[in-house]
C-alpha positions in Angstrom: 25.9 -35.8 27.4 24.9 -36.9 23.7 22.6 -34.0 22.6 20.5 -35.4 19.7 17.6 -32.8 19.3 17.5 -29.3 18.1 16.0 -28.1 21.3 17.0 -28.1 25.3 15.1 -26.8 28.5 16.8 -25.2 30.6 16.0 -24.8 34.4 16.8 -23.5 37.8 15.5 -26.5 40.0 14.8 -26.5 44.1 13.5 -29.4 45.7 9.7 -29.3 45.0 10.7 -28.7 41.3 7.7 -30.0 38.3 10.5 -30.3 35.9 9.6 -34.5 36.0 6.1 -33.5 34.2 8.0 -32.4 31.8 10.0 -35.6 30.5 7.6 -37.9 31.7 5.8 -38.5 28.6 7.3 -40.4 25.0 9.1 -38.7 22.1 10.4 -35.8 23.4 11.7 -33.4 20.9 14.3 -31.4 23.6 17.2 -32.3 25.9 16.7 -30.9 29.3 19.8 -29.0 31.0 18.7 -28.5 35.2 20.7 -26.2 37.4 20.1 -27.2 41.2 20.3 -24.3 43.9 18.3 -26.0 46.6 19.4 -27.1 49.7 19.8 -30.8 50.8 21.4 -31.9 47.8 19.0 -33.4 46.1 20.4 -35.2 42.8 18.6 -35.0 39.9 21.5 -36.1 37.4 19.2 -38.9 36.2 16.5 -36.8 34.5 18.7 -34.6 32.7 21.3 -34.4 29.9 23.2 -32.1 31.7 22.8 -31.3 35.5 25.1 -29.1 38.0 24.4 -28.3 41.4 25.3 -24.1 41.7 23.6 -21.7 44.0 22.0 -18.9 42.0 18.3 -17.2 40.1 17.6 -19.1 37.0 19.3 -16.0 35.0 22.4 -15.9 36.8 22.7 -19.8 36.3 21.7 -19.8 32.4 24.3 -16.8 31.9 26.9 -18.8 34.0 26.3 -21.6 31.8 26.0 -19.3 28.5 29.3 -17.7 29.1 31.5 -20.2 30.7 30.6 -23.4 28.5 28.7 -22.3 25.5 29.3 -25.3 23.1 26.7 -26.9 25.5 24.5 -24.6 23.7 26.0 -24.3 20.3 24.2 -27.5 18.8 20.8 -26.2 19.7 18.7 -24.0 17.6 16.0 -23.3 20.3 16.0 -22.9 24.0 13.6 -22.7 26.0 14.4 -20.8 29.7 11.7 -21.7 32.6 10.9 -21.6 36.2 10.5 -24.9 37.9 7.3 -24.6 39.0 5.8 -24.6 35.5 2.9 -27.6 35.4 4.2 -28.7 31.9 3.9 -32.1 30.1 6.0 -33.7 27.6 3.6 -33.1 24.5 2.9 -29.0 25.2 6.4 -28.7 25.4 6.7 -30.5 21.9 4.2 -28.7 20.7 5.6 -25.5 21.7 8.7 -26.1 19.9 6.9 -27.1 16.9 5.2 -24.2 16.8 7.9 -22.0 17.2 9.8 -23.1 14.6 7.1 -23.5 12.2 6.2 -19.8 12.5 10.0 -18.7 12.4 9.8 -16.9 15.9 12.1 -15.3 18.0 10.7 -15.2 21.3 7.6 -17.1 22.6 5.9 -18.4 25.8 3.1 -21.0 26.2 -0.3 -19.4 27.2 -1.1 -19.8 30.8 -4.1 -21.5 31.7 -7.1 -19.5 33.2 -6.4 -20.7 36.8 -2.6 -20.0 36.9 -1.0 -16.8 38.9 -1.2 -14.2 36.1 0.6 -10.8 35.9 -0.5 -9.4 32.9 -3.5 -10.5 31.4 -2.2 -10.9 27.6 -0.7 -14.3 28.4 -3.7 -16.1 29.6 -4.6 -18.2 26.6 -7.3 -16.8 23.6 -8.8 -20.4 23.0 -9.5 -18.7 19.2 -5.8 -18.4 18.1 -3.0 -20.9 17.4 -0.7 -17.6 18.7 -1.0 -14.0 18.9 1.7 -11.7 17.7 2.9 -9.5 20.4 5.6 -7.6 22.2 5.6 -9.1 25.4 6.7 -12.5 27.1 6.5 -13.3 30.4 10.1 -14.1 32.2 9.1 -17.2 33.9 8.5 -19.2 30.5 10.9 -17.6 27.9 11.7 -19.6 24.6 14.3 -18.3 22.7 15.9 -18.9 19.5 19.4 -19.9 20.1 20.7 -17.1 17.2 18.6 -14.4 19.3 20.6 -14.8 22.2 23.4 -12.7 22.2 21.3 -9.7 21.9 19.9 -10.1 24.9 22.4 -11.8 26.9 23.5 -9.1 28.3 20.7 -7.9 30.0 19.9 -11.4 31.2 23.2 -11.1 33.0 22.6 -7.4 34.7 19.4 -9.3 35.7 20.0 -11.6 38.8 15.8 -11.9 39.6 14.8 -12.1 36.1 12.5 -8.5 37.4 12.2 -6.2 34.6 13.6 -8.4 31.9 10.2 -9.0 30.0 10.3 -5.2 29.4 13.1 -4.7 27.7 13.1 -8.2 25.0 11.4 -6.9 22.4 13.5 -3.9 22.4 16.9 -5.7 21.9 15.2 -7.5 19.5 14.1 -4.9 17.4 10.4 -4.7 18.5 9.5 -7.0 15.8 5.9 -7.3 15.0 6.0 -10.8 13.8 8.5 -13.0 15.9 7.5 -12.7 19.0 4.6 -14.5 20.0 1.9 -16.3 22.9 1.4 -19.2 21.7 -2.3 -20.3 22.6 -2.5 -24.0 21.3 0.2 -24.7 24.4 -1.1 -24.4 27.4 1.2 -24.5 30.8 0.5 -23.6 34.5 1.4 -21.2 36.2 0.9 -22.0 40.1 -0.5 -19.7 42.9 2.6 -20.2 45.8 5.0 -18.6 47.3 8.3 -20.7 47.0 10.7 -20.2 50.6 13.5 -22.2 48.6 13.6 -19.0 46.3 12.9 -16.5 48.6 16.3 -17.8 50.5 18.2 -17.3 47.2 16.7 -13.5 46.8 14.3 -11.2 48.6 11.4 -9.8 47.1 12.7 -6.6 47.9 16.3 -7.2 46.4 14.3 -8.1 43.3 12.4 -5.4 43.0 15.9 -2.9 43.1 17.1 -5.3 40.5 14.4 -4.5 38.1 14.7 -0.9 38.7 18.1 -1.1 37.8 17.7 -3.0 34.9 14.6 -0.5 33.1 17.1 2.1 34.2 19.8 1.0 32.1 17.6 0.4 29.3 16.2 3.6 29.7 12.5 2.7 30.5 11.1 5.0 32.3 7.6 3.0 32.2 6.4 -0.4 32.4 5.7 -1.5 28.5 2.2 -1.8 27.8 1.9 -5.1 26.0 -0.4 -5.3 22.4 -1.0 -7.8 20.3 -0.3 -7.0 16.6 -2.4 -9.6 15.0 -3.3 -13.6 14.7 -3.2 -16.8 13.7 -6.3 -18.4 14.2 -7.4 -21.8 14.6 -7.4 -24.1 12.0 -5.1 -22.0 10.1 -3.1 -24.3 7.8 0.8 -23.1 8.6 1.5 -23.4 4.6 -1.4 -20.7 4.7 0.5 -18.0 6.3 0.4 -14.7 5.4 -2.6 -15.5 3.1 -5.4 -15.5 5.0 -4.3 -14.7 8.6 -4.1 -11.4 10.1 -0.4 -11.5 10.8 1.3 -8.2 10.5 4.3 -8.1 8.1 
């Protein structure tokens, strides 16, 4: 591996995996790092700058590679942690990184489109804003600054499913009003499917006991209630800023 960009992906990769939308287009401004826990040993060493085959939920697999080779990491300033059924291309993922340094953020997911399997409905995309300030990012498409990390590393690691880990970021962070963001001029998909390959590695009910036992030791007796604390709206100029934008400070 020869990492020359700031950025990497990182995924946890089965066999019906999109993560070849995501490098299939020119310029790409990240390496991409793929962890492969499906069965049949399917190789995917050619699409990535770093590939291991290791049974395991994305989490566990990113901690495992976190904790027991972090100068992989080390010459990366943003990382970007996602499911591999994201339908992704090369230049939202670009963009997404562009974005996220531009605005100096912490934590940030691409919008999801209006057709995708949504949760919670902050994260389908406001066509009106470049991002939205919030306190809330979905686990499934988690972009990270590298030096945030190792304040929520921890919980990452007491979370095998990733259930329960989106409420509990923006308090290790801080709860910030003005680093963590949606970003809405990056749009991905989120599919509607259930994925066996996944359901082999964990159970839905295993997952859910995980989560409880991760708001637990966080002391969250409540799912957060995700708020948006201001804008930037289109055709904002970023050298404009904090001028005439209704970001909070």
């Amino acid at each position: 591996m020869k990492p020359n960009r700031r950025n990497v992906v990182f995924s946890s990769v089965g066999n019906h995996s999109r993560h070849r939308l995501w490098i299939n287009g020119t310029n790409r401004n990240f390496d991409l790092f793929l962890f492969y826990f499906g069965t049949g040993g399917a190789d995917f060493s050619a699409d990535a700058e770093f590939f291991l085959a290791r049974a395991g939920t994305k989490t566990e697999n990113f901690c495992h590679l976190y904790g027991s080779q972090p100068e992989r990491l080390a010459s990366y300033e943003n990382v970007f942690v996602v499911d591999d059924d994201i339908v992704m291309e090369t230049f939202a993922l670009n963009r997404s990184f562009d974005l996220f340094y531009t605005y100096e953020l912490w934590l940030a997911q691409p919008a999801y489109t209006a057709d995708s399997h949504i949760r919670w409905p902050i994260t389908r995309q406001d066509p009106s804003s470049v991002l939205r300030f919030t306190n809330f990012v979905e686990i499934g498409v988690m972009l990270f600054r590298r030096a945030q990390l190792d304040k929520v590393i921890d919980a990452m690691a007491r979370s095998r499913s990733g259930w329960g880990l989106d409420m509990v970021l923006s308090q290790l962070l801080g709860n910030p009003t003005d680093r963590i963001a949606i970003l809405d001029a990056v749009l991905c998909t989120h599919p509607h499917r259930d994925d066996p390959e996944m359901d082999r590695v964990m159970s839905r009910k295993e997952m859910q006991a995980d989560g409880r036992r991760l708001l637990n030791r966080y002391r969250r007796g409540e799912w957060l209630q995700p708020v948006t604390y201001g804008s930037i709206p289109q055709g904002t100029p970023a050298s404009r800023v904090g001028l005439n934008t209704t970001r909070s400070r």
